[in-house]
C-alpha positions in Angstrom: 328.4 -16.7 187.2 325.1 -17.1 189.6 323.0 -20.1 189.3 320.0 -17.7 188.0 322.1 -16.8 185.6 323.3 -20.0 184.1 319.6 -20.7 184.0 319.1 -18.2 182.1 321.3 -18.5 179.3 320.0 -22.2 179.3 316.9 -21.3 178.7 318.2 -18.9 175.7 319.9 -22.2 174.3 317.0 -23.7 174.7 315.0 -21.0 172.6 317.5 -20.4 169.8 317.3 -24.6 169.4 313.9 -25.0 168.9 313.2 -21.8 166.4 316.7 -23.1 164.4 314.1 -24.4 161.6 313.0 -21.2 161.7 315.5 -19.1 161.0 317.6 -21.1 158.5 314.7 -21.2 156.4 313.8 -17.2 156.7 317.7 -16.7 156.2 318.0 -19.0 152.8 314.9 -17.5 151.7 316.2 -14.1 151.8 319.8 -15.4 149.8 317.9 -16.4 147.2 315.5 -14.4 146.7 318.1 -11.6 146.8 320.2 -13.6 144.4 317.2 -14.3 141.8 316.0 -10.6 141.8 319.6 -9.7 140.8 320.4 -12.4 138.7 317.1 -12.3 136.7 318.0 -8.4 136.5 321.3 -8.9 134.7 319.9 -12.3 132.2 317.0 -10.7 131.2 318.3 -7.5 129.8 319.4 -8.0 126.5 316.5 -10.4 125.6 313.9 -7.7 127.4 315.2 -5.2 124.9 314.6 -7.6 122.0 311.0 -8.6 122.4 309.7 -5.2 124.5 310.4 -2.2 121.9 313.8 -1.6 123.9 312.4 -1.9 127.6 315.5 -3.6 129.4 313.9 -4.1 132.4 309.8 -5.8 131.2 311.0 -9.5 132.7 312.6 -7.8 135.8 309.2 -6.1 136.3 307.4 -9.3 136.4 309.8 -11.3 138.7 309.8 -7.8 141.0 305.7 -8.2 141.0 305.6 -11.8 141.6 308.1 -11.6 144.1 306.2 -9.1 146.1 303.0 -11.4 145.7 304.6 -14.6 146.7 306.1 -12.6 150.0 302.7 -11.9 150.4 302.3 -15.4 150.0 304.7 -16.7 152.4 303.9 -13.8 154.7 300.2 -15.3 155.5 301.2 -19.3 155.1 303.7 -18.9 158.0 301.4 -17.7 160.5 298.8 -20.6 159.7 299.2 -23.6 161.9 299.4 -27.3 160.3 295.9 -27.9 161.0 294.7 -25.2 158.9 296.6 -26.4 156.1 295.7 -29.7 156.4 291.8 -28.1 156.2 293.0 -26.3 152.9 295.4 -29.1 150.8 292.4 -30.7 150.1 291.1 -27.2 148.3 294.9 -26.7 147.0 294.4 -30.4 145.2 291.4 -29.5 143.5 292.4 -25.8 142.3 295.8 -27.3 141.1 293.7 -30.0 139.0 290.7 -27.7 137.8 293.3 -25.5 136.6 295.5 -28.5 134.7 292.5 -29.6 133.0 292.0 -26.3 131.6 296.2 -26.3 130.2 294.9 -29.6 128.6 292.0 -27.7 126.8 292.7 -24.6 126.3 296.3 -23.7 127.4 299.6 -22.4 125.5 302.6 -24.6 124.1 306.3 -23.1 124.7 309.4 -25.1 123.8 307.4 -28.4 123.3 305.4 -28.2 126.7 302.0 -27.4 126.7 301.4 -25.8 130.4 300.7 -22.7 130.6 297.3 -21.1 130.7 296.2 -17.5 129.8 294.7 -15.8 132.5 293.8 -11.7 131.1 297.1 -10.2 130.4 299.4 -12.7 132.0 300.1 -16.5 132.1 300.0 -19.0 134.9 301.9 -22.3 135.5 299.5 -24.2 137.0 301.7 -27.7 137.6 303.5 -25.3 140.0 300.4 -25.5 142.0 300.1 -29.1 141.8 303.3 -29.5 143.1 302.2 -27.7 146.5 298.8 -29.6 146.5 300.5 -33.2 145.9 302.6 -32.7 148.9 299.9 -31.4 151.3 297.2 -33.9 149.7 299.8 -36.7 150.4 300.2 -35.2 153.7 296.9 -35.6 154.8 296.3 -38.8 153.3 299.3 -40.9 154.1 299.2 -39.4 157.7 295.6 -41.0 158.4 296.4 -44.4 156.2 299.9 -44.3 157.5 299.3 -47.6 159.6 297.5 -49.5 156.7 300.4 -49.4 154.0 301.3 -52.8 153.9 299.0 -53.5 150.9 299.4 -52.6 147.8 295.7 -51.6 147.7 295.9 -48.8 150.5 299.2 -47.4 148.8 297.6 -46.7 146.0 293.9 -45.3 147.4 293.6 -42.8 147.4 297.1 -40.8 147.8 298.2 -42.8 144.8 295.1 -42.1 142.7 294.8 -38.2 143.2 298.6 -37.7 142.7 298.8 -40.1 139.7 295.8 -37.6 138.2 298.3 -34.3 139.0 301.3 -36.6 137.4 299.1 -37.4 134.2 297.8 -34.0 133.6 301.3 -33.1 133.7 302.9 -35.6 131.6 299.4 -34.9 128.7 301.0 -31.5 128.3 304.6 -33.2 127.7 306.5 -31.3 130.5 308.8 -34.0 131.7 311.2 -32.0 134.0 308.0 -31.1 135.9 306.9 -34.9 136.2 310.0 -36.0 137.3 310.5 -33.4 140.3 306.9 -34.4 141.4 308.0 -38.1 140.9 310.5 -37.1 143.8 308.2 -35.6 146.1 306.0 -38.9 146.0 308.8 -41.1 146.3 309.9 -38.8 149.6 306.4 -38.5 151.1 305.8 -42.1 150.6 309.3 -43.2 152.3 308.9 -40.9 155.3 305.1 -42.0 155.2 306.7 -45.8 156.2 305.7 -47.5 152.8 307.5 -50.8 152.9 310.8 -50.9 150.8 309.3 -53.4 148.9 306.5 -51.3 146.8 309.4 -48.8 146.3 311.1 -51.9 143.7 307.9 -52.5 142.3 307.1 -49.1 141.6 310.9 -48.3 140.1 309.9 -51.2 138.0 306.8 -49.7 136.3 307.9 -46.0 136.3 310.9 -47.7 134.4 308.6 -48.9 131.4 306.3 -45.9 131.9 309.5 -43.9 131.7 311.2 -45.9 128.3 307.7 -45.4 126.6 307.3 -41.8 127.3 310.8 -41.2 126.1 309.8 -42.9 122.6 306.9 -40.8 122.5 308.8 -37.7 122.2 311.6 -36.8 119.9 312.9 -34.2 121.8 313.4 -36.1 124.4 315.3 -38.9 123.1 317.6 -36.5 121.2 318.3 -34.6 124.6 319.4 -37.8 126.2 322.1 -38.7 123.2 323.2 -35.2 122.6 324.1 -35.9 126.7 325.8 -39.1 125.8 327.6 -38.5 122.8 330.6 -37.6 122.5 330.9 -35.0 120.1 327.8 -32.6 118.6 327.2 -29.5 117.3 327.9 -27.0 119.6 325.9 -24.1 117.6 322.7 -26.7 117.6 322.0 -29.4 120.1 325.0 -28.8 122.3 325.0 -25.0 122.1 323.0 -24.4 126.0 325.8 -27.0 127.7 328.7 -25.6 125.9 327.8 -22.6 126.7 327.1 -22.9 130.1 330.4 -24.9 130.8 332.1 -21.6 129.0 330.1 -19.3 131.2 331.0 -21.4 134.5 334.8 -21.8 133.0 335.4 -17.9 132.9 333.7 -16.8 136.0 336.4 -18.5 138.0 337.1 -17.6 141.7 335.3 -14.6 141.9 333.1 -13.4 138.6 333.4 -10.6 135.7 331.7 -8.8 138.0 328.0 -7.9 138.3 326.1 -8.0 134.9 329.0 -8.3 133.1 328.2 -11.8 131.8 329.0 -12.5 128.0 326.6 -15.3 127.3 323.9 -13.6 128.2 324.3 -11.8 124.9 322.7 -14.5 122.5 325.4 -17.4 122.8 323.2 -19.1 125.9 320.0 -20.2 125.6 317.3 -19.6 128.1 320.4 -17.3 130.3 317.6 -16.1 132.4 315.6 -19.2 133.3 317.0 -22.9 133.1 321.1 -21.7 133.0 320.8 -18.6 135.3 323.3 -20.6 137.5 325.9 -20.4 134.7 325.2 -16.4 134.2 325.5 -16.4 137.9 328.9 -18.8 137.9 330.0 -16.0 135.3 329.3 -13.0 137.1 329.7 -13.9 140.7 332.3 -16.7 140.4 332.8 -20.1 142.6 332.2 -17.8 145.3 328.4 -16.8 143.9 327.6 -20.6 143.3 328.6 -21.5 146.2 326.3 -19.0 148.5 323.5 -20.7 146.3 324.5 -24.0 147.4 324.8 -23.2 151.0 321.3 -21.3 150.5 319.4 -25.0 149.5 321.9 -26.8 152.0 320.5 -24.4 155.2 316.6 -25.5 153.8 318.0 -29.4 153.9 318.6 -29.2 157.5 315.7 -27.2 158.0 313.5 -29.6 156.5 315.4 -32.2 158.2 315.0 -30.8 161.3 311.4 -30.2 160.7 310.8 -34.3 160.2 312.4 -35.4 163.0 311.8 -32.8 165.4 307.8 -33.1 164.6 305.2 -35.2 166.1 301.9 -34.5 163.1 302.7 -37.3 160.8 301.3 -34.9 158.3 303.5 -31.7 158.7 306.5 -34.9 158.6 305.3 -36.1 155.1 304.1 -32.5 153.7 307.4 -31.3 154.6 309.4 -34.3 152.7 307.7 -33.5 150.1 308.0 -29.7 150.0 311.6 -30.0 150.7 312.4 -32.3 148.1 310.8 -30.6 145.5 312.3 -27.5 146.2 316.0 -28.7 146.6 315.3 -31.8 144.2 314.7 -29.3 141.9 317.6 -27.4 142.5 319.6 -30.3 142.3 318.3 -31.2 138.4 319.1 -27.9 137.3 322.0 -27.5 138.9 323.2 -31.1 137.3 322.0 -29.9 134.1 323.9 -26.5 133.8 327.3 -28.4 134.8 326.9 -30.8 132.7 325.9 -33.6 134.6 322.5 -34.1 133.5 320.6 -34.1 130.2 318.7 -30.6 129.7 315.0 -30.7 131.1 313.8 -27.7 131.2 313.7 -27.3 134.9 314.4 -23.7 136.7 316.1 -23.4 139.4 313.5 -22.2 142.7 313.7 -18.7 143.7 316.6 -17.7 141.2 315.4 -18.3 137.4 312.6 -15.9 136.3 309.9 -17.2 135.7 306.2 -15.6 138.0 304.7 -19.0 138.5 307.3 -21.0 140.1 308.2 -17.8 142.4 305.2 -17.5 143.9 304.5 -21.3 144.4 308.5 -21.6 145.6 307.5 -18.8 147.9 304.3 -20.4 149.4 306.0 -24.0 150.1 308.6 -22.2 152.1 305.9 -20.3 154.1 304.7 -23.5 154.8 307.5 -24.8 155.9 308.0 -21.7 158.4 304.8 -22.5 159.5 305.4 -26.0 160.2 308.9 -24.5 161.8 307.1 -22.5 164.3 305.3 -25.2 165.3 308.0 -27.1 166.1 308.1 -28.6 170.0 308.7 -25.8 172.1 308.8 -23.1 169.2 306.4 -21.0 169.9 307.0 -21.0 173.8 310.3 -19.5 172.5 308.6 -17.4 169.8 306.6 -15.6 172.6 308.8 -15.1 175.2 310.9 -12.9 173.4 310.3 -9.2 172.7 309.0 -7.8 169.9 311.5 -5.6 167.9 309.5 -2.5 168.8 309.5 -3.5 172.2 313.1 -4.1 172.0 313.9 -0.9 170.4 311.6 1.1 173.4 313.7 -0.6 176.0 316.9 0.5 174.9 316.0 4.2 174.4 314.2 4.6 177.5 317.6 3.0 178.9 319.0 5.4 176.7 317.4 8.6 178.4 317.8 7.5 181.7 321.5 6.9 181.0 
């Protein structure tokens, strides 16, 4: 091999490092998105046909639309660069609270929570678009405090106060699975932000007591948490959605029943298409369909990991813990939940459970992420050295007809 040439294949090594982010995050996007549409096709039939007038396919049309509009989504956020969104979180943070306040006033209740707000035909989720504005808003403000937080004072103003106000709204319309994954995200943008390990005690402290009175508060709560640590309950009342998962996981085994051949779906399982869609999926697709899912979230954790360390904007560092976190967190919680692992809390798993809201928004954070990905060190050196695909395609049929 010439020297010339063992340049150049360095220089390819080189390319394919830095654009890594990249491309595990395009390629996990694509599994899951994949795996929801199809998964969300199967779980949604039976009950579709139930509340539609015998339209199988109403909920598979909704997570097709929003799909298509948080690709749209994605498609736009990866090509801006970090300082752009740092220009917009503030605008995110506002839109996401304007929009809470009006769930507090005038939005819908469903299974206890009250977040959801009617917008003409359709509802909205607006605590999904919290979740996006808390970890850009943290981004930008723990990146231009981040050498003042060694008082408890400058911890708390202002990041603390304007996510404490998304975390409120939230926790007013009762929906504690959503408080807890944005919980996560603060604790994750503050620790990659360099908050001293000794607020982190204090604040486990007082989210402890905030946490044992909120649990009082609600009943359904508390009887969640000892259906999960009893040992024997009703398994056609409170234990009916984990027994039936654990049945629907149990007779997938290696390899499935086969596409939409899932039994629980039929009534026995509870919310098949949203919170337990892993356990229709375990059913249907196996160990083997799990299993993709978990390599799926696993590619966005080095991603985002790569993302962090690889990155020199203190804010694309801590808006990306926090994206990251709330996307595999979440996944994590649900995933815990459906195996049994985890007391049920009502949190679908990104990407894959229906559900238009939390698609698009899941969508977005990932475009951000791309975006910080291709502005990685060296990235888009590496993005525009190589040929476009049409360019590509021109070169090898000219080389075609000349052959």
């Amino acid at each position: 091999m010439t020297a010339t040439a063992s340049r150049r294949d360095a220089v390819s090594e080189s390319a394919r490092s830095v654009v890594t982010s990249y491309y595990l995050l395009v390629a996990a996007t694509a599994i899951l998105s994949l795996v929801g549409l199809a998964m969300v096709l199967s779980s949604s039939t039976i009950y579709s046909i139930r509340q539609t007038d015998g339209n199988p396919y109403a909920l598979f049309m909704v997570q097709a639309v929003a799909m298509i509009v948080g690709l749209v989504a994605l498609a736009i956020g990866s090509r801006f660069s970090p300082k752009t969104w740092k220009r917009l979180a503030p605008w995110v943070m506002f839109v996401a609270i304007g929009l809470l306040v009006l769930v507090y006033l005038f939005g819908e209740e469903s299974g206890g929570n009250k977040n959801w707000l009617p917008v003409g035909p359709v509802t909205i989720q607006p605590s999904e678009i919290g979740k996006l504005g808390i970890a850009l808003y943290l981004g930008v403000v723990l990146a231009t405090f981040r050498n003042e937080l060694t008082t408890l004072k400058r911890a708390l103003v202002p990041g603390g106060i304007g996510a404490g106000i998304v975390l409120g709204l939230v926790l007013l319309g009762h929906d504690m699975g959503t408080a807890i994954v944005m919980v996560l995200m603060i604790v994750a943008a503050y620790w990659v932000a360099g908050l001293p390990a000794r607020f982190f005690g204090l604040f486990a402290i007082v989210g402890g007591i905030g946490g044992a009175i909120l649990l009082n508060i609600g009943d359904t709560r508390l009887a969640r948490i000892s259906t999960f640590l009893s040992d024997t309950c009703d398994i056609q009342g409170d234990c009916q959605q984990t027994t039936h998962g654990t049945w629907a996981l149990a007779s997938g085994g290696l390899w499935g029943l086969g596409p939409g051949m899932s039994r629980e779906k039929w009534g026995g399982l509870p919310a098949a298409d949203n919170d337990f869609i892993f356990a229709v999926l375990g059913e249907e697709y196996g160990l083997v369909g799990t299993l993709l899912v978990l390599v799926a979230f696993a590619m966005i954790v080095i991603a985002v990991t790569r993302i962090i360390s690889r990155s020199r904007d203190p804010f694309v560092q801590i808006a990306a813990a926090g994206m990251g976190v709330w996307i595999v967190g979440q996944a994590c919680i649900n995933i815990a939940v459906v195996v049994g692992l985890a007391p049920v809390t009502g949190v679908p798993l990104p990407l894959v459970s229906s559900g238009g809201s939390s698609l698009i928004m899941s969508l977005s954070a990932l475009g951000v992420l791309m975006a910080f990905a291709r502005h990685e060190p060296g990235a888009q050196e590496a993005f525009a050295a190589r040929p476009s695909l049409i360019k590509r395609s021109m070169t090898v049929m000219s080389r075609g007809r000349r052959g």
